[in-house]
N, C-alpha and C positions, 0 to 999 in steps of 0.2 A: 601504711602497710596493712594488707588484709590478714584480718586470723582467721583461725578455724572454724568460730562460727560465722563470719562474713560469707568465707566459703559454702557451707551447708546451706544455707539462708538460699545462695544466691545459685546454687543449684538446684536448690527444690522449687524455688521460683522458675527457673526457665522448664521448667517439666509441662509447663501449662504453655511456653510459646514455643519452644523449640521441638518438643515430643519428648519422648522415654528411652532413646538411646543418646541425644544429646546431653538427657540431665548426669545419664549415669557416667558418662565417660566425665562429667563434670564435678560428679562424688568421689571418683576412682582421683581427681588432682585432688582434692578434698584428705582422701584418704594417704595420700600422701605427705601432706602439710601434716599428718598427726602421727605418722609414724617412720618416714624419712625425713628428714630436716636437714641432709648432706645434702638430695635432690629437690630440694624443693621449686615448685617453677617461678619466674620470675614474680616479683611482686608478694609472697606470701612470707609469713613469718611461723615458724615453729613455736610446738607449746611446749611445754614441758613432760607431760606425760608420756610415755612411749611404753610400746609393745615387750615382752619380751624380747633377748637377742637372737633366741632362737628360734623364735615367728617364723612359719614356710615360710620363703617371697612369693609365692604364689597365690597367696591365700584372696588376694584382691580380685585377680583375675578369676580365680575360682569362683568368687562369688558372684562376681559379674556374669558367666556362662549360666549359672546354676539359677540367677535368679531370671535372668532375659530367655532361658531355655524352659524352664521345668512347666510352664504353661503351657510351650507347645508342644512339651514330649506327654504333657495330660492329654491331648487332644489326638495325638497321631495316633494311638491305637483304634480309635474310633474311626479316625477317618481309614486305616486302614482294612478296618473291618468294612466300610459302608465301600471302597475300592475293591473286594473280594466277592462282595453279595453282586456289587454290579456286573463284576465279569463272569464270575462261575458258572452262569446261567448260558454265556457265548462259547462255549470250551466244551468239547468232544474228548474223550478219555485219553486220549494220548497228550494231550495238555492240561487234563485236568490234575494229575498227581503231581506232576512236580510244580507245579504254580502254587499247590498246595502246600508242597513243604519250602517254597520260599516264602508265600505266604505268614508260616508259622515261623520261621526263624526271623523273618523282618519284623513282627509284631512281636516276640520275644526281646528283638535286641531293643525295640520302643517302650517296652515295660520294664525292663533293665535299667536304661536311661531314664524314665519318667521314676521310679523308684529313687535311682544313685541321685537324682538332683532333689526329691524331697528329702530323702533322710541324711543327705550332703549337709543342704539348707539348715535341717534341725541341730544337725553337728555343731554348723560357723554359730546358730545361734546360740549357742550351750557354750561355746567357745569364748564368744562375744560378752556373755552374762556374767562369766567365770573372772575375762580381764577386766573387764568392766566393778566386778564385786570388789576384786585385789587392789583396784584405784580407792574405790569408798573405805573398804576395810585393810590397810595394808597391813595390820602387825596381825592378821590371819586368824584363826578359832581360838578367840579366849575359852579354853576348856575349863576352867575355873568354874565360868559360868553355866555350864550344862548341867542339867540334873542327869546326869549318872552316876553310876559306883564308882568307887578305884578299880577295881577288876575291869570294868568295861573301858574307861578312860585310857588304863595302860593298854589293852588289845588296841583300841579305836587309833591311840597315838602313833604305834607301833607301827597301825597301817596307812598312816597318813605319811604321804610323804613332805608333801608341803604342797601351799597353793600353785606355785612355782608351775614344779613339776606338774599338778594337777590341770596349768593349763597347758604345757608342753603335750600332752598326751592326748588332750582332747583335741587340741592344732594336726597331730601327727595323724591323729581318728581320723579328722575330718579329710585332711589329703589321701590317706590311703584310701579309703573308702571312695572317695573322687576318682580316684587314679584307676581302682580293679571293678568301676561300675563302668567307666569307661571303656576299659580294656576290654571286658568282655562283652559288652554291646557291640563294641567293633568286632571283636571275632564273630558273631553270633551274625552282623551283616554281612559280612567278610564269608562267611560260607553259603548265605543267601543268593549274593551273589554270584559265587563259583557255582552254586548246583543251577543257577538261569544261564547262566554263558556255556556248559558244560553241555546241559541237556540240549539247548536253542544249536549250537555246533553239531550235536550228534545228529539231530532232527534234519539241519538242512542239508545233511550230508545225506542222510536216509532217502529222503524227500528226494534228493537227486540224482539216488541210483535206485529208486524206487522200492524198496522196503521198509518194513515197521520195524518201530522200536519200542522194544518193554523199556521204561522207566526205572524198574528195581532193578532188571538187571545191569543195566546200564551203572547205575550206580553201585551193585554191588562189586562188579568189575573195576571202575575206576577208584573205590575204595582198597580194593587187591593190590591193582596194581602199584598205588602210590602208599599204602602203610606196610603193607609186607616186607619191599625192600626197605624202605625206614624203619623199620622197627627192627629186620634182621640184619642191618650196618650198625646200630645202635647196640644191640646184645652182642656183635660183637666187637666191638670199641669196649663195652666192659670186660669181655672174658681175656681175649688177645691185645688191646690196645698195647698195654705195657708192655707186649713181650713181643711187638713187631721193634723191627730195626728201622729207626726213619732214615727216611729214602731210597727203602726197597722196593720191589712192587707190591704187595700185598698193602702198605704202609703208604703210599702213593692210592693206590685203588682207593682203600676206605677213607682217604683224605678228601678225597674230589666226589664222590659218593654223598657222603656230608656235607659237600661244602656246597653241591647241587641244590641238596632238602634246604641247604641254609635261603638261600638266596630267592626259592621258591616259598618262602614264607615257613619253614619247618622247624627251624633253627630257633636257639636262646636269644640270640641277640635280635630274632626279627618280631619278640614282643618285649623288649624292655622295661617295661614298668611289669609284666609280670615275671620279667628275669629277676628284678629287684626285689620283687614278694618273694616267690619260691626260695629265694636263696637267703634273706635275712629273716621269714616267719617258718620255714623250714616246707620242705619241697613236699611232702604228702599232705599235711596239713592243706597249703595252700589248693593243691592240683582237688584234693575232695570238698573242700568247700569250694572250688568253682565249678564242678561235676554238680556237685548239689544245688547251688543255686542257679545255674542255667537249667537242670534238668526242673526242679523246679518253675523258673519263668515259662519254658517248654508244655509244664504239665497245666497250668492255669491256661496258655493262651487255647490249647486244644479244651478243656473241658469249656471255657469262655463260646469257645467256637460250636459246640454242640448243644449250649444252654440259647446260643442266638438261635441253631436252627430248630431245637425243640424247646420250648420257653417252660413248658411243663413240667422240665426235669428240675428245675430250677425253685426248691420250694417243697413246704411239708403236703406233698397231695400223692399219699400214696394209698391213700382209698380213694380219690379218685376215679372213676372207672376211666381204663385205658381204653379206650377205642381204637381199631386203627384205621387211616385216615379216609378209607374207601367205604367206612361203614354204613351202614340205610340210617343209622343214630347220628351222626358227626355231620358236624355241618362248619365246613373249613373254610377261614373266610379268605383263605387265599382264593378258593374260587367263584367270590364275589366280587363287582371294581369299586362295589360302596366301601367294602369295609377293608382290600386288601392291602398290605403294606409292598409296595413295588421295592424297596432299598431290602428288605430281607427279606422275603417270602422266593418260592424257586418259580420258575417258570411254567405252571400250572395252564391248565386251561381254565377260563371263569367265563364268567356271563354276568351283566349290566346289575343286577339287583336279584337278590332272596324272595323279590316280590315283583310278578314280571304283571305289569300294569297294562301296556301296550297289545299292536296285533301280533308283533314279533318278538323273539327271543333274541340276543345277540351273542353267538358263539364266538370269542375269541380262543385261540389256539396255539398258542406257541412254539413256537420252532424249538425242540432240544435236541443239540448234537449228538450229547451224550446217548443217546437212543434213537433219534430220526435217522441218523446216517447210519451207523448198525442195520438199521431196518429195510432204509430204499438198498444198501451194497447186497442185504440178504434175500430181500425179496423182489427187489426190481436191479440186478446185475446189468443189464443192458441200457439201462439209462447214460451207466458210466462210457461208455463206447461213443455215445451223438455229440453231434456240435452242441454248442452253446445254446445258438436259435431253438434247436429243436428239444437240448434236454432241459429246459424252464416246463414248458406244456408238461412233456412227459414225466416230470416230476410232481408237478402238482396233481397230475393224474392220481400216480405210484400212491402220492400223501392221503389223499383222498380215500384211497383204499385202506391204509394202514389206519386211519382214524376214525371208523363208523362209527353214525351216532344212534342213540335210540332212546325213545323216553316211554317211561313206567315197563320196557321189555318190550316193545314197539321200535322195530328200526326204523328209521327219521331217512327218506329221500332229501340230498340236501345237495349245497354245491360249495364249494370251499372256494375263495377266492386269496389272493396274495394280499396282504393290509400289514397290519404290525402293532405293536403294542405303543399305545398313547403315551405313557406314560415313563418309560424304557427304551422306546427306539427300538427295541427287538425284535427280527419277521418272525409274522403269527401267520394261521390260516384266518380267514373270518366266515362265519356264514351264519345267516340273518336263516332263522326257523318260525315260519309260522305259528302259533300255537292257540289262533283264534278258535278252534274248533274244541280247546282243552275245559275240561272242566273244572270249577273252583276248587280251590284245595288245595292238598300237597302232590307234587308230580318229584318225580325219578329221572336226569337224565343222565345218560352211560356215555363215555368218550374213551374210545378204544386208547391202552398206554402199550406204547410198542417195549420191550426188555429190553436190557444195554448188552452189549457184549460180554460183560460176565453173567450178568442173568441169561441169556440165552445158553450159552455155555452149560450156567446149572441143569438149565433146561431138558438142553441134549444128553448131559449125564444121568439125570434121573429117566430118560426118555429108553438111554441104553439100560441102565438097571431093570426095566419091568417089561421090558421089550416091546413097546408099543410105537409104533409108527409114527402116531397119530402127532402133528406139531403142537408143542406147547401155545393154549391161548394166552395171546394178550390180556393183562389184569386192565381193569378201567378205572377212571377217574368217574366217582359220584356226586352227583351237584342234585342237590333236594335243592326245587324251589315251588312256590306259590303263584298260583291266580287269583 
């Protein structure tokens, strides 16, 4: 017959031929043989020692999730973030915002999860040490031996309830806290993905009767529409519940009303494990500490999100001088391809090196929705109207215009051609500037930045305040480099 350490031995051993999900499902019979001994699988024998009786049964499988997950929910925020820098750059404003806020709820509910499985893990360990001590020491705190007073002995005794209990509590820690870090990481996806089906729906509906669609308001409508009536059948189920007659109509109406929210995810029983919080840790208690802690995980993954795209904020540099990024001092090395980071930096324009060695300069220019399509619908409107064949030309034409270049306050004759970013797969412009005629030193070159559609906007409202005609200039990208 094998015992329990045969078993251990002889799953730690197959970790090295079979892999890491073989050995554990091979600890998980292991863990059996030490604390079931009705079920044991064939061929093993029971020890002596056992669990308390009122062990979750689940505490095996918990550990199992917790310990084969918690490395990859380390990892999934990152990767989530480096899935976000890659696309935001392809995304024009009407898909930039709500990709944005499913962005923040799917990297919430990953920091949720990556959290509930380390401090899960710390629990079962704290759990594990406790049954583990109660085996070595089972007749519990000789208080005798403590150097304390009697006043302090009787308070400390008082509050002791026994090991027992001590480690029932720490067991009951560890699953609840399993159970409501779960529960709301699902919710938290769980709404990620209703605001991507919701918005993606209204869109292709737009798209194919040919209108735009605001984002906010879209959602502050389908907000209206689905918690107003839920929350006004719910107040009244408390005022009148009791005083309708079942089987009336009014009592029929708010039955099926409910029974609709139920079944569409609204309802107590359609999150169970937090019907079972709410209702034995007490229902406000619970509902503010879940308000808090996702509002919470919410507030880290946005401030996380703004330290990735200004790094500066990030740190004691508040004498620092701030520059801003277009300034004749700043030298940003997104718009270099020596030094710039393509997984997070935005879609700038750069050029080949800070130190231009050759006869030519190499302007790359990237295509940004968020602003190039604002620009060609506002300033080249009849490109939209041509075929296919014909509006490619007169688009690179339209670009060509929207983007002059000029170096030290010199406009640059140049010719844009279609190419794209090496490094990204993203369409750029390209155009190769002579600059053999430059002289050594430092040079200035200017790359027209078109405004997005709320900047233009400001534009026009500042344009109506002072009554000036005149169109707002495009602001530019500055790239200081060397001969």
């Amino acid at each position: 017959m094998q015992t329990a350490k045969d078993c251990v031995m002889a799953a730690t051993a197959s970790l090295h031929v079979r892999g890491v999900f073989a050995s554990l499902r091979a600890l998980q019979r292991c863990m059996a043989v030490m604390t079931r001994p009705d079920e044991l699988p064939d061929g093993y024998t029971a020890i002596p020692q056992r669990l308390p009786r009122n062990t979750t049964p689940t505490w095996e499988v918990e550990l199992l999730i917790s310990g084969v997950a918690v490395f990859a929910m380390l990892q999934l925020p990152g990767w989530l973030d480096d899935a976000w820098f890659a696309l935001e750059p392809r995304l024009g404003m009407i898909w930039f915002e709500p990709l944005l806020f499913v962005y923040f709820y799917a990297k919430s509910a990953a920091v949720m999860l990556a959290a509930t499985f380390v401090i899960h893990l710390l629990l079962r360990a704290r759990w594990i040490a406790l049954v583990g001590m109660d085996s070595v020491y089972p007749d519990g705190i000789l208080w005798e031996r403590l150097r304390i007073g009697p006043v302090q002995r009787e308070v400390e005794q008082r509050l002791h309830d026994g090991t027992a209990t001590a480690i029932e509590r720490a067991d009951n820690l560890a699953t609840t806290v399993f159970a409501a870090g779960v529960t709301m990481a699902t919710l938290m996806l769980s709404v990620s993905l209703l605001l991507a089906a919701t918005f993606t729906t209204v869109q292709l509906v737009g798209s194919r009767f040919g209108f735009d669609i605001d984002f906010k308001l879209v959602l502050a409508l389908c907000s209206l529409v689905v918690l107003i009536p839920f929350l006004l059948s719910r107040q009244l189920d408390h005022l009148y519940g009791a005083r309708l007659r079942p089987g009336s109509l009014p009592h029929r109406t708010l039955a099926a009303t409910l029974r609709g929210f139920a079944r569409v995810g609204l309802g107590r029983t359609s999150n169970m494990a937090m019907a079972l919080l709410t209702s034995h840790g007490g229902e406000r208690r619970v509902v503010l500490l879940t308000m808090c802690i996702i509002a919470a995980a919410t507030w880290a993954v946005i401030w996380n999100y703004e330290t990735l795209r200004e790094p500066n904020t990030l740190g004691n540099y508040a004498l620092f001088p701030s520059l801003q990024a277009d300034s004749s001092r700043t030298l940003a090395p997104a718009h270099y391809d020596e030094f710039r980071n393509p997984a997070r930096d935005g879609a700038v324009p750069y050029i080949q090196s800070a130190t231009v060695v050759g006869p030519y300069l190499r302007l790359v220019v990237p295509y940004q929705p968020k602003r190039d399509d604002a620009a060609l619908r506002r300033d080249c409107p009849a490109i939209l109207a041509l075929k296919k064949t014909e509006r490619s030309a007169a688009t690179l034409d339209c670009l060509q215009r929207l983007h002059p270049v000029s170096i030290d306050g010199k406009p640059v004759a140049l010719q844009y051609d279609l190419s794209s970013d090496s490094r990204t797969d993203r369409p750029a412009l390209l155009a190769m500037i002579d600059v053999r005629s430059l002289a050594q030193g430092r040079h200035e070159l200017l790359v027209a930045r078109q405004p997005t559609a709320d900047e233009q906007e400001e534009i026009d409202k500042n344009e109506a305040k002072t009554g000036s005609s005149k169109p707002g200039n495009p602001t530019s990208y500055r790239i200081p480099f060397w001969r």
